[in-house]
Backbone as JSON, one array per atom type, in Angstrom:
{
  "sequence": "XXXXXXXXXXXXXXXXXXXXXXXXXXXXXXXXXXXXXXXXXXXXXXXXXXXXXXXXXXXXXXXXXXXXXXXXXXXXXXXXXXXXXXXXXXXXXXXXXXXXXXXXXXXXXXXXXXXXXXXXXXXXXXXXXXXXXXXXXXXXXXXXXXXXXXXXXXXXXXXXXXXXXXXXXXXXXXXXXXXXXXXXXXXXXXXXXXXXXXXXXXXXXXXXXXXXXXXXXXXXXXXXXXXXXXXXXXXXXXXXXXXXXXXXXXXXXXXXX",
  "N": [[0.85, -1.2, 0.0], [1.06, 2.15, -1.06], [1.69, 5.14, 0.22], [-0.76, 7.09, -1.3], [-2.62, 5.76, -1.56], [-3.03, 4.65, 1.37], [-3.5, 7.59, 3.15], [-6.21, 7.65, 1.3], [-7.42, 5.4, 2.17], [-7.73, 6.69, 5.23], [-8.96, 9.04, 4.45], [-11.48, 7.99, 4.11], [-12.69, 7.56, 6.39], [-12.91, 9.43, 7.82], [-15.96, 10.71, 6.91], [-17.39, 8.73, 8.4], [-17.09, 9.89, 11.06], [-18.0, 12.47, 11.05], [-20.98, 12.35, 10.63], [-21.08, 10.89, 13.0], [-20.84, 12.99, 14.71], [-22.46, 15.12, 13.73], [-24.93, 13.91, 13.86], [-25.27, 13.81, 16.79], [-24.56, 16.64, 17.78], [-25.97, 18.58, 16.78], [-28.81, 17.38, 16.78], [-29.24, 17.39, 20.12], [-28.9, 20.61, 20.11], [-31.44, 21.02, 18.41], [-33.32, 19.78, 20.7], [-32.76, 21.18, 22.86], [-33.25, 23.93, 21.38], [-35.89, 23.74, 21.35], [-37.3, 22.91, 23.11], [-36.7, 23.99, 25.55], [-37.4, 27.03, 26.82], [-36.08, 29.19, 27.27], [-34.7, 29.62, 24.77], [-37.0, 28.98, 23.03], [-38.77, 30.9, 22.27], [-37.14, 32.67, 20.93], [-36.61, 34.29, 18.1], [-34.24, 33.34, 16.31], [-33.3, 31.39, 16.98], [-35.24, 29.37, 16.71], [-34.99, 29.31, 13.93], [-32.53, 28.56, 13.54], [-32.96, 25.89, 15.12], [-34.51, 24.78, 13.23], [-32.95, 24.5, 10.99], [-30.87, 22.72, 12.06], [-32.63, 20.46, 12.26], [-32.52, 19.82, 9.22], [-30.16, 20.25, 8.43], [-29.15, 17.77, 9.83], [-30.41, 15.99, 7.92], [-28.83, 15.83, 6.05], [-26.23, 14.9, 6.23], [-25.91, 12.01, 5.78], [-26.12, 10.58, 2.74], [-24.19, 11.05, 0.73], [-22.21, 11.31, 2.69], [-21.87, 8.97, 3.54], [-21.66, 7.45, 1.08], [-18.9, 8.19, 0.56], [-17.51, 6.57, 2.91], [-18.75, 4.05, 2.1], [-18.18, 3.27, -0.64], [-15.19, 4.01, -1.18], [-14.29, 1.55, 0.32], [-16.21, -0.33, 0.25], [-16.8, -0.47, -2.12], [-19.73, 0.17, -2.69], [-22.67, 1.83, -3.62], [-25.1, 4.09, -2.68], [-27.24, 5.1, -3.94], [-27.29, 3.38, -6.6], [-28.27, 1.07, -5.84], [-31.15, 0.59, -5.71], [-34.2, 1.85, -7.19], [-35.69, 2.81, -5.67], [-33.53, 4.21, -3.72], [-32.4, 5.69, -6.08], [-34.37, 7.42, -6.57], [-35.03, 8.8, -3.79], [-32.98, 8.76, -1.76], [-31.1, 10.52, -3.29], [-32.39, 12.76, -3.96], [-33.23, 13.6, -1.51], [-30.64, 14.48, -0.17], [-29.69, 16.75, -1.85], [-31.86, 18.68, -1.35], [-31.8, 18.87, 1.11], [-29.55, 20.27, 2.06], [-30.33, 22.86, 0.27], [-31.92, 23.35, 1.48], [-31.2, 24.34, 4.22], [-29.51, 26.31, 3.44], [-31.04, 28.3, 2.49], [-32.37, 28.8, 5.25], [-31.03, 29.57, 6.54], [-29.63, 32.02, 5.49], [-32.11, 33.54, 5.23], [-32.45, 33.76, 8.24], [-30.08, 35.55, 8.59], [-31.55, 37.74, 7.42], [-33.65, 38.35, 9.04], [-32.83, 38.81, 11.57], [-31.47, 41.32, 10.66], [-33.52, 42.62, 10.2], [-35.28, 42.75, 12.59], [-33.43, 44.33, 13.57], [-33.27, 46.58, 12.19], [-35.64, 47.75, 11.36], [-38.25, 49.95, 10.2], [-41.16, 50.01, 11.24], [-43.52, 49.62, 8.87], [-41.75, 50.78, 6.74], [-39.63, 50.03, 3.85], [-38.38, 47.69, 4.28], [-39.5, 46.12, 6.41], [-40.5, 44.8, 5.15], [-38.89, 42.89, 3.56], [-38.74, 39.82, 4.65], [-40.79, 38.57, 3.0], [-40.12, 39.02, 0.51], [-38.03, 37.98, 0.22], [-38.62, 34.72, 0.86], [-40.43, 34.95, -1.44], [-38.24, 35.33, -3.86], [-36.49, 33.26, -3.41], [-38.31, 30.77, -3.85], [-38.51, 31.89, -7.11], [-36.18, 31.52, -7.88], [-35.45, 28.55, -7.38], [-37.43, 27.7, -9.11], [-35.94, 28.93, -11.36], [-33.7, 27.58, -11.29], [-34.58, 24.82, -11.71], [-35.69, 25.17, -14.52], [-33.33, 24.86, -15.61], [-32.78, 22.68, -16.23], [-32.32, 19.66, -18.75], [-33.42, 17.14, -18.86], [-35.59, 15.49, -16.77], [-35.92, 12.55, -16.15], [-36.25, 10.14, -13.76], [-34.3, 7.44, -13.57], [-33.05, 4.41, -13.07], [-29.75, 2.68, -13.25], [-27.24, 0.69, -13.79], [-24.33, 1.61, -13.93], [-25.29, 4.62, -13.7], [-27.48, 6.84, -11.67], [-30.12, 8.9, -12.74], [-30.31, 11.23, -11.86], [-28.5, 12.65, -10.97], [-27.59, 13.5, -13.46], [-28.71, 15.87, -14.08], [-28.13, 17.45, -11.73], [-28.0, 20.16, -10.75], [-26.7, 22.61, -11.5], [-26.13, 25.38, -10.6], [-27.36, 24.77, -8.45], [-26.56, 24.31, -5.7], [-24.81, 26.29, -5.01], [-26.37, 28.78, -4.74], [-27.17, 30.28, -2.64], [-24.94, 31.01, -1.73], [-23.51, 33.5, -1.86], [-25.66, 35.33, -1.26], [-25.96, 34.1, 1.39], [-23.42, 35.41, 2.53], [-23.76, 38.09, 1.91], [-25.73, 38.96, 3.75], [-24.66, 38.46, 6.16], [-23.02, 40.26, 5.78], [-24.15, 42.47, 6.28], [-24.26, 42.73, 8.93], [-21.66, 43.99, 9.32], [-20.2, 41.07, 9.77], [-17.56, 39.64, 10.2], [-16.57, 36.88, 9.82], [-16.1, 34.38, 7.59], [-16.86, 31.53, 7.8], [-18.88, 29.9, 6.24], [-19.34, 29.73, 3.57], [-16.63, 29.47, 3.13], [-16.26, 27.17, 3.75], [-18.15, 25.39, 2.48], [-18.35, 26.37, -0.42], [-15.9, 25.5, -2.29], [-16.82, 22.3, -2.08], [-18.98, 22.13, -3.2], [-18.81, 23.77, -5.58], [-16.89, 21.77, -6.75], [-18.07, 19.41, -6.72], [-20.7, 20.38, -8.78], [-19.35, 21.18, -11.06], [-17.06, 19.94, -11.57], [-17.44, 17.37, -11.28], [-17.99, 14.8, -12.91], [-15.25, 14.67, -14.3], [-13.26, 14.49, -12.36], [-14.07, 11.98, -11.37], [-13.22, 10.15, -13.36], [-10.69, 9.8, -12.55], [-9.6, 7.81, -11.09], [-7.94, 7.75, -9.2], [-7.31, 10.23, -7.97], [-10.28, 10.65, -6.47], [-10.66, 10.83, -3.53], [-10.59, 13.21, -3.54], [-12.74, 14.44, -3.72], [-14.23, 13.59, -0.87], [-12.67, 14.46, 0.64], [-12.89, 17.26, 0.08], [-15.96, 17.01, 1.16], [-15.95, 16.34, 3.55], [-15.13, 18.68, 4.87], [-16.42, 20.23, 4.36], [-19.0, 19.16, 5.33], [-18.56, 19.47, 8.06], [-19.18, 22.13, 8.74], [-21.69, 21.65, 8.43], [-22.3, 19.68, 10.29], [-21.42, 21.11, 12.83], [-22.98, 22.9, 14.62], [-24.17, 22.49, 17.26], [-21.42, 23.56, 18.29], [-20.82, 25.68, 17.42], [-22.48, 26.76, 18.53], [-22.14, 27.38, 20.53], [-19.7, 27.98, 21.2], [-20.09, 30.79, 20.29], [-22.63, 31.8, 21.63], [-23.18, 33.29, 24.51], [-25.04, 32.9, 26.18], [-26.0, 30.22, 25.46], [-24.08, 28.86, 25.9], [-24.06, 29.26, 29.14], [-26.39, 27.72, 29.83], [-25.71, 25.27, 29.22], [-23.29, 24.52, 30.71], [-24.4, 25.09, 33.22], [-26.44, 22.39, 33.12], [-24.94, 20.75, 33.37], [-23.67, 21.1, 35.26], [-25.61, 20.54, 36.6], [-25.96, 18.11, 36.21], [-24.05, 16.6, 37.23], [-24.06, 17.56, 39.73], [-26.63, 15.93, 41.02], [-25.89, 13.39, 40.52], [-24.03, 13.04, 42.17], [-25.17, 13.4, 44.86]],
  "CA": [[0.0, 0.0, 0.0], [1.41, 3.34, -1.34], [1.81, 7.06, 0.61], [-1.8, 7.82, -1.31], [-3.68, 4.82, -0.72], [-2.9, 5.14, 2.59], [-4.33, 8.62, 3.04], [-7.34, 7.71, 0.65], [-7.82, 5.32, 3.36], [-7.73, 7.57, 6.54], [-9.93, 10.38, 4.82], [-12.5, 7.3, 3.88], [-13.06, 6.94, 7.32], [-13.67, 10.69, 7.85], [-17.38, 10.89, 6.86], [-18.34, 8.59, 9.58], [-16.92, 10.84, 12.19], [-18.97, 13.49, 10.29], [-21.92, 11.48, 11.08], [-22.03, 10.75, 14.42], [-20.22, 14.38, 15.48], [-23.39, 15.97, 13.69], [-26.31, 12.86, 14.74], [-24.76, 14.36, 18.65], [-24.76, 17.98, 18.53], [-27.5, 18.72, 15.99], [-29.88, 16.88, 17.83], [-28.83, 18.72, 21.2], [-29.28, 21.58, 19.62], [-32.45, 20.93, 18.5], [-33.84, 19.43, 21.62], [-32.54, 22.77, 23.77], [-34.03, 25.23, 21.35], [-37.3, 23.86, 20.72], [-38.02, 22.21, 24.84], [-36.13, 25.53, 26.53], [-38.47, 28.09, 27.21], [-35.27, 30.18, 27.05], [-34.67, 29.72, 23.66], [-37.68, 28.81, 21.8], [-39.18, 32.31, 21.87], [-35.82, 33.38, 20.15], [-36.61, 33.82, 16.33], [-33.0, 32.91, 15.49], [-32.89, 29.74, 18.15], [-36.48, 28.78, 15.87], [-34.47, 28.87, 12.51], [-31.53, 27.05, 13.8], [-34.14, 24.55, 15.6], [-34.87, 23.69, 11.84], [-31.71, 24.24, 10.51], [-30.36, 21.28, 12.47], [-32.93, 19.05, 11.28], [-31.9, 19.27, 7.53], [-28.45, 19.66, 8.35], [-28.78, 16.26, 9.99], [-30.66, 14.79, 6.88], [-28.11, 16.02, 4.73], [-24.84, 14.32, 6.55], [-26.14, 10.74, 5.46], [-26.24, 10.16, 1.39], [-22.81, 11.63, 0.57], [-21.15, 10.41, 3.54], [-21.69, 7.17, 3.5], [-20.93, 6.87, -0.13], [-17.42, 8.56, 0.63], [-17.37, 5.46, 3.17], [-18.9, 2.73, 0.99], [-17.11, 3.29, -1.74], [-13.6, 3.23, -1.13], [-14.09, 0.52, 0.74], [-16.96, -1.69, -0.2], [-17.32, -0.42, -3.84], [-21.08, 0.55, -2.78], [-22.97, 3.64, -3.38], [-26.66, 4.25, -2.16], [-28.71, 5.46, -5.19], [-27.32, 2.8, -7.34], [-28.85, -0.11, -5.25], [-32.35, 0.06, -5.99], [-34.85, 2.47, -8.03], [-36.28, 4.26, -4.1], [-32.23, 4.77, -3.54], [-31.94, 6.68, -6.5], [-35.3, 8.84, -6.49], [-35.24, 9.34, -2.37], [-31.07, 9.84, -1.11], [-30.29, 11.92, -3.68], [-33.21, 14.19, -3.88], [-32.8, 14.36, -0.28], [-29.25, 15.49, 0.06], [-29.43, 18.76, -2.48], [-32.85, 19.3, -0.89], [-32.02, 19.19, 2.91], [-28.83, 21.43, 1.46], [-30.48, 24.0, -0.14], [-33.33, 24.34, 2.74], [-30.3, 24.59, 5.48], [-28.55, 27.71, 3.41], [-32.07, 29.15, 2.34], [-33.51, 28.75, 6.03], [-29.68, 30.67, 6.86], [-30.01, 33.3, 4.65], [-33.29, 33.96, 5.78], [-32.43, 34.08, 9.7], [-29.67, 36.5, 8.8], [-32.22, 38.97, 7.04], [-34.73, 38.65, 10.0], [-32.22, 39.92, 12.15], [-31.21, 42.72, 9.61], [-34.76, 43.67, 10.27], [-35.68, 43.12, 13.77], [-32.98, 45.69, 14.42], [-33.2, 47.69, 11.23], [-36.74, 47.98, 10.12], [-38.98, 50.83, 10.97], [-42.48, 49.83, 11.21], [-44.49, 50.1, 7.5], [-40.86, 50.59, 5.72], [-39.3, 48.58, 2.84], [-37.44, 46.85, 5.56], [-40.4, 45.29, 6.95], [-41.52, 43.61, 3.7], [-38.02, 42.04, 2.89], [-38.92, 38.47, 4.73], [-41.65, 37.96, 2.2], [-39.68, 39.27, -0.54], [-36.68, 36.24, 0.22], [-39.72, 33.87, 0.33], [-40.53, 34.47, -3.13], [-37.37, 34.94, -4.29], [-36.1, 32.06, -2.89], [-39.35, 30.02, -4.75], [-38.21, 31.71, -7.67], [-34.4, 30.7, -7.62], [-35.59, 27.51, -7.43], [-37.86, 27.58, -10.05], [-35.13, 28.91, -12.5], [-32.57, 26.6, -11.52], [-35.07, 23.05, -12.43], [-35.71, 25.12, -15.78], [-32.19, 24.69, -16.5], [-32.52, 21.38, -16.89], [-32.97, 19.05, -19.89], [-33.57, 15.97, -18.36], [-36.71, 15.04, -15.76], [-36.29, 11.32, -15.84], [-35.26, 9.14, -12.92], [-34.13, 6.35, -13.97], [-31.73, 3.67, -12.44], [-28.46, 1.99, -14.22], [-26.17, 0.27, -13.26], [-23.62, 2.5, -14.46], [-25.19, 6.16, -13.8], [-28.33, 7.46, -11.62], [-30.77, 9.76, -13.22], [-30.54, 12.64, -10.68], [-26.98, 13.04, -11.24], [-27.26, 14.01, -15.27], [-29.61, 16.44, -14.04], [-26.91, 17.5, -10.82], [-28.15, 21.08, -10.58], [-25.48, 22.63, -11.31], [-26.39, 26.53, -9.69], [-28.48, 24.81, -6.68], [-25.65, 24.49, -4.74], [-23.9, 27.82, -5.13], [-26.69, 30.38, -5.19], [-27.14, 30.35, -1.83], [-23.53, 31.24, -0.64], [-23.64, 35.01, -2.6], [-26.87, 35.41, -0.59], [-25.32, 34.52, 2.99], [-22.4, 35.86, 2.61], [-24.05, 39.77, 1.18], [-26.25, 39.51, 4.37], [-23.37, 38.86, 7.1], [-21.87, 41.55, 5.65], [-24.86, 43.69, 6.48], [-24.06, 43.45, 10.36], [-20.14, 43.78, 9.78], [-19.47, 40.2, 10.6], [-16.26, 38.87, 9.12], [-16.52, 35.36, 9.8], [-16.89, 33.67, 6.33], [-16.6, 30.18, 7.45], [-19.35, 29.09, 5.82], [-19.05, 30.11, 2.53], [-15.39, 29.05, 2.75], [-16.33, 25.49, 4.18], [-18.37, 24.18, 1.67], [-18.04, 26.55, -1.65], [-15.3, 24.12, -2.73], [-17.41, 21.36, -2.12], [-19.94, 22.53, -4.63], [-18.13, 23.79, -7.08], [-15.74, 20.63, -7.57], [-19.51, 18.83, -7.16], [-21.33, 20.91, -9.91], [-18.68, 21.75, -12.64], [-16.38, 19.17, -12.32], [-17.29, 16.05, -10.53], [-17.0, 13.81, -13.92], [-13.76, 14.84, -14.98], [-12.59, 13.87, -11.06], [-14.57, 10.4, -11.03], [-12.71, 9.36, -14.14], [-9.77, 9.46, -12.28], [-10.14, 6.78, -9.83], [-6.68, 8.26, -8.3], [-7.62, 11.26, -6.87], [-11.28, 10.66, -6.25], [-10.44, 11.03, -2.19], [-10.78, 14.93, -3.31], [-14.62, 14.48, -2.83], [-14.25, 13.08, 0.04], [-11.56, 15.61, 1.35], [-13.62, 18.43, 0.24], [-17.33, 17.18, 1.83], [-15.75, 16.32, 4.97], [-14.71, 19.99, 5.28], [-18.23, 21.25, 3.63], [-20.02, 18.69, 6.08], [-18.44, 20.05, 9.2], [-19.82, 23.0, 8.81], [-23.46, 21.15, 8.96], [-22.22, 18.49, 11.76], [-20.83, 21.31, 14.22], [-24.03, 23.63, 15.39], [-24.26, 22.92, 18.68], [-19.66, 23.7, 18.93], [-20.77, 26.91, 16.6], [-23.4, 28.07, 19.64], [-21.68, 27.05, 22.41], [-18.68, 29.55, 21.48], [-20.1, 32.19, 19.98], [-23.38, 32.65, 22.16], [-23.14, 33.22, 25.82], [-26.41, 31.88, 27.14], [-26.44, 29.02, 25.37], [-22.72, 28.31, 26.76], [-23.75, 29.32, 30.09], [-27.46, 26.65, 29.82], [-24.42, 23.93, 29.02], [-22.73, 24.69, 31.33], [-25.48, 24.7, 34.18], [-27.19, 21.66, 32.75], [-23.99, 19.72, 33.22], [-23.38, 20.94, 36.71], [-26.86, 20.34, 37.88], [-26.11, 16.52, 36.52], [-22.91, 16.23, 38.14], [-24.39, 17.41, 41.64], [-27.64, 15.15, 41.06], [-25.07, 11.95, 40.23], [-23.09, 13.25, 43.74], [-26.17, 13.03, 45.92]],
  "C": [[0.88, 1.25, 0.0], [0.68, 4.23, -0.3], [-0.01, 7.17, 0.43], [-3.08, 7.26, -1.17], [-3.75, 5.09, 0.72], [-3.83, 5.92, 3.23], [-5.58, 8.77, 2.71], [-7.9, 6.95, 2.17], [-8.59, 6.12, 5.0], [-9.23, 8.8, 6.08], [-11.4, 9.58, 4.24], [-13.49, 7.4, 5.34], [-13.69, 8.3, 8.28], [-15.13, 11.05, 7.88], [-18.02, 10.43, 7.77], [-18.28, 9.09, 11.28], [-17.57, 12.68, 12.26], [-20.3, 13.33, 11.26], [-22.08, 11.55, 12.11], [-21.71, 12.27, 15.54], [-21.66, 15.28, 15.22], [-24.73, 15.24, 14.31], [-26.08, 14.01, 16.3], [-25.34, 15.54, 18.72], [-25.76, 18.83, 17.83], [-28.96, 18.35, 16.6], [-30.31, 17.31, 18.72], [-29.72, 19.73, 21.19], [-30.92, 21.75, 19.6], [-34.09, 20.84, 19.8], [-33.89, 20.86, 22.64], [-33.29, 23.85, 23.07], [-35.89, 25.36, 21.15], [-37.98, 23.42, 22.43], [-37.56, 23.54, 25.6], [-36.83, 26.32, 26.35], [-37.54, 29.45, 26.95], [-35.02, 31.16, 25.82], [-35.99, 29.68, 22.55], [-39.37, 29.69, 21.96], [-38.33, 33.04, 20.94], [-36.08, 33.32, 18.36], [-35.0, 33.08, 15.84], [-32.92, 31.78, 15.85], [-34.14, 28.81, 17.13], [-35.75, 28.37, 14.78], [-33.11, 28.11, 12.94], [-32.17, 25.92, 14.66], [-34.08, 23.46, 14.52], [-34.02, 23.17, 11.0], [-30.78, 22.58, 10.62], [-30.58, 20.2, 12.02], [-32.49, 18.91, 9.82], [-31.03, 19.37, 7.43], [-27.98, 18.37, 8.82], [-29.25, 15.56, 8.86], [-29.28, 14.6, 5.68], [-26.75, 15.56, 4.97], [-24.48, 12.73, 5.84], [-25.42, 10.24, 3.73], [-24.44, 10.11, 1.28], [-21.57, 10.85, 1.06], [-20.55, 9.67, 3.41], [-21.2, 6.88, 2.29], [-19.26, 7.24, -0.45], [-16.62, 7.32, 1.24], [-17.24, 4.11, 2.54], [-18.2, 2.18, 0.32], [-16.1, 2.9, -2.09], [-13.19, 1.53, -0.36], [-14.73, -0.84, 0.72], [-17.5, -1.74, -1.41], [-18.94, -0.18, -3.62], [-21.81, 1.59, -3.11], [-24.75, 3.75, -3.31], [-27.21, 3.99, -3.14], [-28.23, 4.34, -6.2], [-27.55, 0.85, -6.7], [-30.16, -0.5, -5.27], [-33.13, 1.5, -6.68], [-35.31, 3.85, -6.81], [-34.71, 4.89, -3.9], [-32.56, 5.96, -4.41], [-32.95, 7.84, -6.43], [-35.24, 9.32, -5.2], [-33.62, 9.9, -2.15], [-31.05, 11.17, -1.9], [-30.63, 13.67, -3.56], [-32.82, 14.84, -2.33], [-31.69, 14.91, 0.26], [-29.01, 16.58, -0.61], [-30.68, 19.19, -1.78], [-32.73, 20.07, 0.94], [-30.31, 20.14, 2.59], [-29.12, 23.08, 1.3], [-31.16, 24.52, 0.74], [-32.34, 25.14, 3.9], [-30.06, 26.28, 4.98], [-30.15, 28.46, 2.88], [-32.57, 29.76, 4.13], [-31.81, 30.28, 6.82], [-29.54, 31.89, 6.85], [-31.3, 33.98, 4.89], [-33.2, 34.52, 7.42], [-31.63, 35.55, 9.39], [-30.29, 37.96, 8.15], [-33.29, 39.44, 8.21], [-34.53, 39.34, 11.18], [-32.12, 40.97, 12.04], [-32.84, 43.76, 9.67], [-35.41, 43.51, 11.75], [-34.7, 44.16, 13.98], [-33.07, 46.64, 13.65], [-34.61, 48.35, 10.73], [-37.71, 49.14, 11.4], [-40.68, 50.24, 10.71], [-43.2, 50.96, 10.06], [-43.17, 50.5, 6.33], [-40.28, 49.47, 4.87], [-38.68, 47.42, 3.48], [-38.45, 45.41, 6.07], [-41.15, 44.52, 5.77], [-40.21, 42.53, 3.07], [-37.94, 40.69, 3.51], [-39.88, 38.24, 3.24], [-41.02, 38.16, 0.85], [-38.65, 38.25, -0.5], [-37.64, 35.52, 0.11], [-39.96, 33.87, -1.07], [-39.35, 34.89, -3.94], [-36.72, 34.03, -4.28], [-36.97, 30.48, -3.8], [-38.73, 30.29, -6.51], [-36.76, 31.32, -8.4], [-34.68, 28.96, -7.88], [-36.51, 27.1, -8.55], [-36.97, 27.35, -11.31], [-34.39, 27.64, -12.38], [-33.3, 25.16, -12.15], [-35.66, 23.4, -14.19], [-34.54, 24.62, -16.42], [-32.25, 23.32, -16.79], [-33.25, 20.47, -17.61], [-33.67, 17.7, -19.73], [-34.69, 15.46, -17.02], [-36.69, 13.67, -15.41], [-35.52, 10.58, -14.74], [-35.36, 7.39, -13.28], [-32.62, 5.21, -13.55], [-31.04, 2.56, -13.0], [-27.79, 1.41, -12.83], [-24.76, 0.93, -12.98], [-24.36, 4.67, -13.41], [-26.73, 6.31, -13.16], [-29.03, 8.72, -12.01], [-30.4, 10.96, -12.95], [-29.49, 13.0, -10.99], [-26.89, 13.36, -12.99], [-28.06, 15.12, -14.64], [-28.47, 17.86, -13.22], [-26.98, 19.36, -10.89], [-26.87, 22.05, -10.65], [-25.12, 24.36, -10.76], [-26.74, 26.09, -8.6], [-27.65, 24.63, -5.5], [-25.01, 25.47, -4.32], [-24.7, 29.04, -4.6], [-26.39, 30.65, -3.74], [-25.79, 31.2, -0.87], [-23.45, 32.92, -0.84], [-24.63, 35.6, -1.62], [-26.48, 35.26, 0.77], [-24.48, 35.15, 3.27], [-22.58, 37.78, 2.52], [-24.28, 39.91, 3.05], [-25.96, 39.24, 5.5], [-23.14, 39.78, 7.4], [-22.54, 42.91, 6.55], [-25.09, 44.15, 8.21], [-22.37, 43.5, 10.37], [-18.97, 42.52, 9.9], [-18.72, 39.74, 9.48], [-16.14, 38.06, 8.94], [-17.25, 34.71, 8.45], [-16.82, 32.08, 6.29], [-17.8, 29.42, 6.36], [-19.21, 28.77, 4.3], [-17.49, 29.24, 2.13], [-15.04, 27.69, 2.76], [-16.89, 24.62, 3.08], [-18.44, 24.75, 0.21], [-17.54, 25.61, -2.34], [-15.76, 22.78, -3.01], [-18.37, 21.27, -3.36], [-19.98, 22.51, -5.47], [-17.59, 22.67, -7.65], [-17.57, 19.4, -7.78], [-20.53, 19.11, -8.49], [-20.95, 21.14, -10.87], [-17.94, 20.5, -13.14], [-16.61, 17.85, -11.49], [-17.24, 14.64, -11.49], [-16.16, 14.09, -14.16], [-12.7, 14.06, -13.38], [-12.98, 12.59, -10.98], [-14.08, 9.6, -11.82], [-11.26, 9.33, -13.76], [-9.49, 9.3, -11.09], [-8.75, 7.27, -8.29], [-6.64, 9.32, -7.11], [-9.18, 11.47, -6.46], [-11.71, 10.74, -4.73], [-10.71, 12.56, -2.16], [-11.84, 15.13, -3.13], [-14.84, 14.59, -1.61], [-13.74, 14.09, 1.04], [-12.23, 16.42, 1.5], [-14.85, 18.76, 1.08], [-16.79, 17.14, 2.87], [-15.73, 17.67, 5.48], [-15.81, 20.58, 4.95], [-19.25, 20.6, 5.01], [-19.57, 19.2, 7.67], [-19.08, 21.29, 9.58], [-21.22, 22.34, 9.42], [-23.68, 19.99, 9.92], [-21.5, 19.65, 13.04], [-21.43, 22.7, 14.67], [-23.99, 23.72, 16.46], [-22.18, 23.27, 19.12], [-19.98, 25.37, 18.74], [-21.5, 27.7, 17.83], [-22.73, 27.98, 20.47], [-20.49, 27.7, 22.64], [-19.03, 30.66, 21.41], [-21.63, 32.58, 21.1], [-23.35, 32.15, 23.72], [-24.17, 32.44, 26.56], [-26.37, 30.83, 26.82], [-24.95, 28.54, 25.71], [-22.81, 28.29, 28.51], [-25.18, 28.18, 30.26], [-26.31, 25.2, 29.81], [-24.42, 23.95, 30.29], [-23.75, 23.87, 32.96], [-26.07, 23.7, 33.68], [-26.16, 20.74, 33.35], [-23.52, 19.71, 34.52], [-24.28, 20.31, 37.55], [-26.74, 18.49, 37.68], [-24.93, 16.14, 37.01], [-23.46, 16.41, 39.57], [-25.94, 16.54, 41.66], [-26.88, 13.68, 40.85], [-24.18, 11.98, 41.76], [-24.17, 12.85, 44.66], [-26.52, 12.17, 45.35]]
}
């Protein structure tokens, strides 16, 4: 076994530490902002509530076939006819909802603190709503192909492989960051790459069985982003570091007595 086998190895094994890092703190997450009384008055704690859930659907498909693959030659959607019409749809779908539902929190902010009651301010949720509908509209015009159909060789969904529905989204979180100052572009920077090498060039990389670990390389680093929610609150927002915190003491002194 060669230097790059090797390596292909090691970052095979990556996705399922993906997996159960986001199953953990996604969940969490979830459970704290939607049962906490604290949080789930919080419009933003509501959209990362939901967030979580389709960032957990969306750790699965991918993953596992980064897993499978290298190592048991398997890959989901090409195992039965529900594989290919259900995984796939569901991994660009629970994708695009995560960075739509994103992009949406950070405008709702932009207007709970910015909007004057009856100004244009106060109409720009409903205006992302149907922009957002139509974004999605355009992007399934672009394509020539509607049929799902399952090979041996090649699932349907993948000739189809959206090749904007991954991207628009990032232009769109990234503008409305900007619009409180904040510098932090991890997200954008985490899974762009992923996308792009997914949407432009992911045949030209699959025909060369050599470096095909660059998928792999790249989602791991795209999927961290959507496996590490509850690490992302628990630095950056105080209360929900200091609810930890106290949650964990009160079961340490309830395990003492």
């Amino acid at each position: 076994m060669n230097s790059l086998d090797l390596f292909s190895n090691v970052v095979s094994i990556l996705p399922l530490v993906i997996i159960v890092l986001g199953l953990f703190g996604n969940c969490t997450c979830f459970l704290i902002f939607r049962l906490n009384r604290q949080f789930s008055k919080v419009p933003s704690m509501v959209f990362l509530s939901f967030v979580a859930i389709f960032d957990t659907l969306s750790l699965f498909e991918w993953n596992l076939n980064h897993f499978l693959g290298p190592n048991f030659g398997i890959r989901l959607e090409f195992q039965n006819l529900f594989n290919c019409k259900f995984f796939v749809f569901l991994q660009v779908y629970s994708l695009q909802v995560s960075a739509l539902l994103l992009s949406i929190m950070c405008i709702d902010r932009y207007v709970t603190i910015s909007s004057i009651p009856g100004s244009i301010y106060s109409r720009m949720p409903f205006s992302t709503v149907k922009n957002s509908t139509q974004t999605t509209s355009f992007n399934g015009s672009l394509q020539t192909s509607f049929r799902i159909i399952r090979r041996k060789e090649k699932c349907y969904w993948y000739t189809e492989n959206f090749r904007f529905y991954p991207t628009i989204d990032h232009p769109v979180f990234k503008q409305n960051k900007e619009m409180f100052g904040e510098k932090k572009k991890f997200e954008p920077i985490m899974t762009l790459p992923s996308s792009i090498a997914f949407g432009f060039f992911s045949e030209k990389i699959r025909k060369n069985k050599g470096v095909n670990f660059v998928f792999s390389l790249l989602d791991t680093l795209a999927f961290m982003f959507h496996s590490t929610l509850f690490f992302n609150c628990f630095v950056t927002n105080a209360k929900f570091r200091q609810y930890c915190f106290e949650s964990i003491g009160s079961t340490t002194y309830g395990n003492l007595v």
